[in-house]
C-alpha positions in Angstrom: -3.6 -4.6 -0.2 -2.9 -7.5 -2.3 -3.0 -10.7 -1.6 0.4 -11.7 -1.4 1.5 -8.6 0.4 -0.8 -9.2 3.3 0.4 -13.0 3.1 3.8 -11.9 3.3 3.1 -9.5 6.4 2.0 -12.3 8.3 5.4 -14.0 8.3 7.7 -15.0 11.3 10.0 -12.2 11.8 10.5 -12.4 15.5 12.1 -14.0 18.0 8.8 -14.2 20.7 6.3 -15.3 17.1 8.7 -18.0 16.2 8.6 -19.1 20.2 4.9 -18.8 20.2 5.1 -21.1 16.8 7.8 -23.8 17.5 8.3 -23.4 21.1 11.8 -22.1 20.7 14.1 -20.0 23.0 13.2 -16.6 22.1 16.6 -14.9 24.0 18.9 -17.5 22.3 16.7 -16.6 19.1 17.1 -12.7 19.5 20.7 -12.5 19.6 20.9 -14.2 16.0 18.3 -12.4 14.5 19.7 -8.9 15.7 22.7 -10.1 13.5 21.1 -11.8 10.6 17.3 -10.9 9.8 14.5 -14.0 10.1 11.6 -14.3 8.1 9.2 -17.6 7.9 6.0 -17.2 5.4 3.0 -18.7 6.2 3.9 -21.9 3.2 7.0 -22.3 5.0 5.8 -22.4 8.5 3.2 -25.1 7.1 5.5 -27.3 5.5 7.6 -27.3 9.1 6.2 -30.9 10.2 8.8 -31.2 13.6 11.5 -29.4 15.1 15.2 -30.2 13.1 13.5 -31.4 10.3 14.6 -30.2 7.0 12.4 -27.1 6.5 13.2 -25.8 10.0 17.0 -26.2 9.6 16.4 -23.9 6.2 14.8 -21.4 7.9 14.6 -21.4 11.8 18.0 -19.3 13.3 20.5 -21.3 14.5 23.2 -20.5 17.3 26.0 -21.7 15.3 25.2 -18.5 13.1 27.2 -16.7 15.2 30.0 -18.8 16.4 31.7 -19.0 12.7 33.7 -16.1 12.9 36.7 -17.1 10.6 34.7 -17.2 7.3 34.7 -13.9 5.0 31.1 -12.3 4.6 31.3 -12.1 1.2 33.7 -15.4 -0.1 33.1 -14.8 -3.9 34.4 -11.1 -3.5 31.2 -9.4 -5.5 31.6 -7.0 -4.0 35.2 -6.3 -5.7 33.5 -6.9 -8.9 30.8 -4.5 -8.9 31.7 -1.6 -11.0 28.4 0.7 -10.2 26.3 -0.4 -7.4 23.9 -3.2 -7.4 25.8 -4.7 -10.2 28.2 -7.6 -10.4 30.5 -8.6 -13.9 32.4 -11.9 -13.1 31.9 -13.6 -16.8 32.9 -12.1 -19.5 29.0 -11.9 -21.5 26.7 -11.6 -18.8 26.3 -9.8 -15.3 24.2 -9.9 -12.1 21.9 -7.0 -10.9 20.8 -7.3 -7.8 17.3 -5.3 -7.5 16.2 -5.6 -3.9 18.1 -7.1 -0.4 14.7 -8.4 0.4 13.7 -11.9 0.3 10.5 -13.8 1.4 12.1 -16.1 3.7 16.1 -15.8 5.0 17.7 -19.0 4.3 20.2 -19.4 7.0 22.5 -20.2 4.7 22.4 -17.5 2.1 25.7 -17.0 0.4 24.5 -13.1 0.9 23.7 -13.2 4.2 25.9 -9.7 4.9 23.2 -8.0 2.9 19.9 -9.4 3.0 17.0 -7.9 4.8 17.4 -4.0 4.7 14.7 -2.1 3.4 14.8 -0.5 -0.1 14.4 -1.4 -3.6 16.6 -0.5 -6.4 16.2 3.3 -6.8 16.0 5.0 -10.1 18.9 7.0 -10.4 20.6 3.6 -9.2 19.2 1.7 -12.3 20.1 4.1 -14.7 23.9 3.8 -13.5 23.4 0.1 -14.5 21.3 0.3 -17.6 24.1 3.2 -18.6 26.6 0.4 -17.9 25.3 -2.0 -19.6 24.8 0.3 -22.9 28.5 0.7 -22.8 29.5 -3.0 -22.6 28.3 -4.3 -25.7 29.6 -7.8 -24.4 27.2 -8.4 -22.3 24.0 -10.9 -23.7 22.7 -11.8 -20.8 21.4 -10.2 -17.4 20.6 -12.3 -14.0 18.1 -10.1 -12.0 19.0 -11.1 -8.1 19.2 -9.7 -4.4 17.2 -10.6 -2.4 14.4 -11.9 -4.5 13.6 -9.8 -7.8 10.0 -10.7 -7.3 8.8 -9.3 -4.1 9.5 -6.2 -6.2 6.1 -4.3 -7.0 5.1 -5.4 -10.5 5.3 -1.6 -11.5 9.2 -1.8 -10.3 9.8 -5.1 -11.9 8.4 -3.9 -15.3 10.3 -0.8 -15.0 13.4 -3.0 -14.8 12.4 -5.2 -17.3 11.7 -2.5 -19.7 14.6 -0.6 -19.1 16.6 -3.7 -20.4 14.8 -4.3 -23.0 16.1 -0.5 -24.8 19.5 -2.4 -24.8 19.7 -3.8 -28.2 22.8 -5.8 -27.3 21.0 -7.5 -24.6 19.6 -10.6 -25.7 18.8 -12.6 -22.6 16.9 -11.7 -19.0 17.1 -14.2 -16.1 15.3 -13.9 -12.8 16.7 -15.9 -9.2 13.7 -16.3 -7.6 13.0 -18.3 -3.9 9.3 -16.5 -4.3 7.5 -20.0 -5.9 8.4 -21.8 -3.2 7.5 -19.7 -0.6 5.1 -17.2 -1.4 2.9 -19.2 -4.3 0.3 -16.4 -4.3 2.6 -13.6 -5.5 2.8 -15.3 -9.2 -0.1 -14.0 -10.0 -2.3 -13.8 -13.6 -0.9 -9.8 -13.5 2.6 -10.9 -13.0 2.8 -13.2 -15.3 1.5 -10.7 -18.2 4.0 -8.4 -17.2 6.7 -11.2 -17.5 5.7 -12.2 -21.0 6.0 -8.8 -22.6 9.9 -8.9 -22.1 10.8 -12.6 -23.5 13.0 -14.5 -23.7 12.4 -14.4 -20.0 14.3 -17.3 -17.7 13.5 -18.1 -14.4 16.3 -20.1 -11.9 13.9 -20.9 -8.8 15.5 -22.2 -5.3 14.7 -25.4 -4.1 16.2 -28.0 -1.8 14.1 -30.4 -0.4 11.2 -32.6 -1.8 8.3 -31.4 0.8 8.9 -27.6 -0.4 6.9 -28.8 -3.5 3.5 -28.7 -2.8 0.3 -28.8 -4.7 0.1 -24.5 -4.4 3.6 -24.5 -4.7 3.7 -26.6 -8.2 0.4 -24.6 -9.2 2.7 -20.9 -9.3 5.3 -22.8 -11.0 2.9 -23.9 -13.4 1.3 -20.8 -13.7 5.2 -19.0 -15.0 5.7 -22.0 -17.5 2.5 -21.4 -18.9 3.6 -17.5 -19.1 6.2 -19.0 -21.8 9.3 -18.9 -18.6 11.5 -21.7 -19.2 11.7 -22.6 -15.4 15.8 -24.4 -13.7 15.9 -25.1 -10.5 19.4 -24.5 -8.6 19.5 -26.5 -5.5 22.1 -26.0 -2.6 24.2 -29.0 -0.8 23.2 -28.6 2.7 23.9 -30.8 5.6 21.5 -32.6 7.5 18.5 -31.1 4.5 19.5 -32.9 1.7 23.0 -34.5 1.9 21.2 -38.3 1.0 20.9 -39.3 -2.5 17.3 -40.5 -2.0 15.8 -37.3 -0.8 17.6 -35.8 -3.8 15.8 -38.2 -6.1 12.7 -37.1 -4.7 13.8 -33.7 -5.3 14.5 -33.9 -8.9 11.4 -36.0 -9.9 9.1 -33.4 -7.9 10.8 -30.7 -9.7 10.1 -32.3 -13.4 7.0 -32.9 -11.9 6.2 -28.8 -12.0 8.1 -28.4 -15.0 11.2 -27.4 -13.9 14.1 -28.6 -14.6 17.4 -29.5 -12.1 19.8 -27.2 -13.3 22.5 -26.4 -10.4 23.3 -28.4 -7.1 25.9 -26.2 -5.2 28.5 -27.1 -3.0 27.3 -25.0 0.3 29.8 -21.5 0.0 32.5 -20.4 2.5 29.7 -17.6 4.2 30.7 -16.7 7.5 27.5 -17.5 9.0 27.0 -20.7 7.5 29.8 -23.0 7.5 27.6 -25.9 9.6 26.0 -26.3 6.6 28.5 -27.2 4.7 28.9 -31.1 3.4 32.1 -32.7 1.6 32.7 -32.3 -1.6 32.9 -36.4 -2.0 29.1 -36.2 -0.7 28.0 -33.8 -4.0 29.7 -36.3 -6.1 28.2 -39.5 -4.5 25.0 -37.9 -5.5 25.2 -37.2 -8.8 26.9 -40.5 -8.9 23.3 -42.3 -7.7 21.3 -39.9 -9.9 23.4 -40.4 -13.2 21.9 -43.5 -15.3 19.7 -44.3 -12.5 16.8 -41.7 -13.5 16.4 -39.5 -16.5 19.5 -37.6 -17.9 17.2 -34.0 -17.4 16.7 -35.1 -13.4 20.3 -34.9 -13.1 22.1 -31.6 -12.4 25.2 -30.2 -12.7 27.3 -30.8 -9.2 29.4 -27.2 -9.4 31.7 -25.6 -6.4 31.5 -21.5 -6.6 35.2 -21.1 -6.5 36.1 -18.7 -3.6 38.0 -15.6 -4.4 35.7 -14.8 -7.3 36.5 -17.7 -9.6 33.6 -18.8 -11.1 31.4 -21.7 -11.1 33.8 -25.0 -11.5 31.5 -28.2 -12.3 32.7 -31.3 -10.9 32.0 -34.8 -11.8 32.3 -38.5 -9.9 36.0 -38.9 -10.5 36.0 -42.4 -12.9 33.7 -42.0 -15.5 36.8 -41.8 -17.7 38.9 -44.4 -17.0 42.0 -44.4 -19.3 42.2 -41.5 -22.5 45.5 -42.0 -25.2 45.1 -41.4 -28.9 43.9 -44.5 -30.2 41.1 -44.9 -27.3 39.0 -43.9 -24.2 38.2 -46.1 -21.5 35.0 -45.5 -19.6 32.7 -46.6 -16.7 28.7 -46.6 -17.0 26.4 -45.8 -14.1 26.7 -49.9 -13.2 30.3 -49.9 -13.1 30.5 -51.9 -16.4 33.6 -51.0 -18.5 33.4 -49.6 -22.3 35.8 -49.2 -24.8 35.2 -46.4 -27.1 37.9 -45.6 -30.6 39.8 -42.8 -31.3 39.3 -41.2 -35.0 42.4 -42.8 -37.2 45.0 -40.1 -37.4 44.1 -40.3 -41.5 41.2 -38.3 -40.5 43.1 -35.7 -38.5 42.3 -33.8 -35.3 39.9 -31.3 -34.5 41.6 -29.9 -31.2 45.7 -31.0 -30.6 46.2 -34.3 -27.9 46.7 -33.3 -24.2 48.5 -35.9 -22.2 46.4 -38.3 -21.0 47.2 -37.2 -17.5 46.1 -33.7 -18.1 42.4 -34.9 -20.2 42.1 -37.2 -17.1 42.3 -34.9 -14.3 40.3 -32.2 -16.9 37.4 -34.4 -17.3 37.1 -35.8 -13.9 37.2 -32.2 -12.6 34.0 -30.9 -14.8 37.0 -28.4 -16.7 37.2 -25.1 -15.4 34.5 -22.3 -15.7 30.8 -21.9 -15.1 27.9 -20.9 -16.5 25.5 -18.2 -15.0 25.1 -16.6 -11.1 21.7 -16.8 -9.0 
């Protein structure tokens, strides 16, 4: 067996381990995990320095699991946009495949937590459906392999993936969500990462949210997949009582450049049912990237976005006076100290590029991020 699989089946899966680890209730743990799955690795479980702390909260069941019964399972309606299964077109040039419904650890407050956990890979006949898709839909440049985590996959699977996309000629980019650096380091392995660099322009979007998850094996793997030729984002979720404080999330960010990845998403916590205690204000996002912006390196700082319910999109959203006052001769703005700066229009001898909204309208459009987003996890 490899190393990583025999890592992985040592993990915290139930109730009675987890009470024999962290001295929990194992009855009051049963009846959530009966309902949503649990599974601690061995990293994780190490990183867990007292009970409540950030890492347990992440990871450890918690009875309000089961006491938000108003929310919708699945709040970004995927599964209305899935036109063969496994697949998911939302934008208009890319699309999400999601390969697997297992993960190394179940984050409590996993925007899929309706389908995480059963068994099963993506089966061949399956991935043929999509690839045939995808052949069809010469729009699409740009795949997100998801789940679950695309890299607890066999590396025999995963390449079979990888190299059935790569037949698409349309198809210019691959990207894969991946919680597996963090919490399983020893599955990146030399092997993997060959496999990986056969199939560039390979991305990676790995799932971090609190400074300790970054340790010294956990940085190693990540180096290991930028080394591979992976550019390496990070998307971080907003999560109450974890990392709702600007300082952790400093610590975060400079951590995360420190293993050569770069901040790309922090995510207002979805409308999961399951998951709602997690969930901070929006004004709380925006006070962060407020104490980030100008106060540490433009690449630390993410992009604050809300996953619009109902299948809208990712919506960025940015501290609300930055722009203070926008008319045709001028734009009035607010730097990181609160200092005020006047910057000129372009004469109207020089013409316009794009026709003058009211300044009502360019206010509220740049204080709200616009509309749209980029790419899904």
């Amino acid at each position: 067996m490899e190393e990583w699989r025999r890592i992985l089946a040592n993990s915290v899966v139930k109730a009675k381990d987890l009470a024999d680890h962290l001295g929990v209730d194992p009855k009051e743990i049963e009846a959530i995990v009966g309902e949503y799955p649990m599974r601690i690795t061995p990293t994780v479980m190490a990183t867990i320095k007292e009970k409540g702390d950030a890492i347990w909260r992440q990871v450890v069941p918690d009875p309000a699991e089961l006491e938000d019964e108003d929310a919708e399972a699945d709040p970004l309606v995927e599964d209305m946009m899935s036109p063969v299964p496994h697949l998911v077109h939302r934008y208009p040039d890319r699309v999400l495949l999601m390969v697997t419904n297992q993960c190394p650890i179940y984050c409590r407050f996993c925007t899929r937590k309706r389908l995480v956990g059963k068994p099963g890979f993506l089966k061949k006949g399956e991935l043929d459906l999509a690839i045939a898709y995808l052949r069809d839909h010469t729009e699409v440049r740009d795949v997100i392999l998801s789940g679950g985590d695309p890299l607890l996959l066999p590396d025999h699977l995963l390449e079979r993936i990888l190299k059935a996309l790569r037949t698409i000629p349309h198809l210019e980019i691959i990207r894969i969500g991946s919680r597996v650096p963090g919490t399983l380091p020893e599955r990146i392995t030399p092997k993997l990462c060959e496999i990986v660099k056969k199939y560039h322009p390979v991305y990676m979007n790995l799932h971090f949210n609190h400074p300790d998850e970054l340790t010294p094996e956990v940085k190693a793997a990540c180096g290991m997949l930028a080394d591979a030729g992976v550019p390496l984002g990070a998307q971080t979720v907003l999560l109450k009582g974890i990392n709702d404080d600007p300082e952790i999330m400093k610590r975060l960010v400079h951590q995360l450049l420190l293993a050569r990845v770069k901040p790309y998403y922090l995510y207002q916590a979805d409308l999961t049912k399951g998951t709602n205690h997690f969930r901070t204000t929006v004004e709380t996002g925006m006070s962060i990237i407020r104490a980030l912006q100008g106060h540490t390196s433009g690449m630390a700082v993410p992009h604050f976005v809300i996953d619009a319910p109902g299948g809208g999109g990712k919506i960025p959203v940015l501290p609300a006076d930055y722009l203070v006052h926008l008319d045709e001769d001028i734009a009035v703005l607010k730097n990181y100290e609160n200092k005020t700066f006047h910057y000129p229009q372009p004469t109207k001898s020089n013409g316009r590029e794009l026709p003058m909204v009211g300044a009502h309208s360019a206010l509220t459009a740049c204080r709200n991020g616009g509309n749209g987003g980029m790419d899904d996890l």
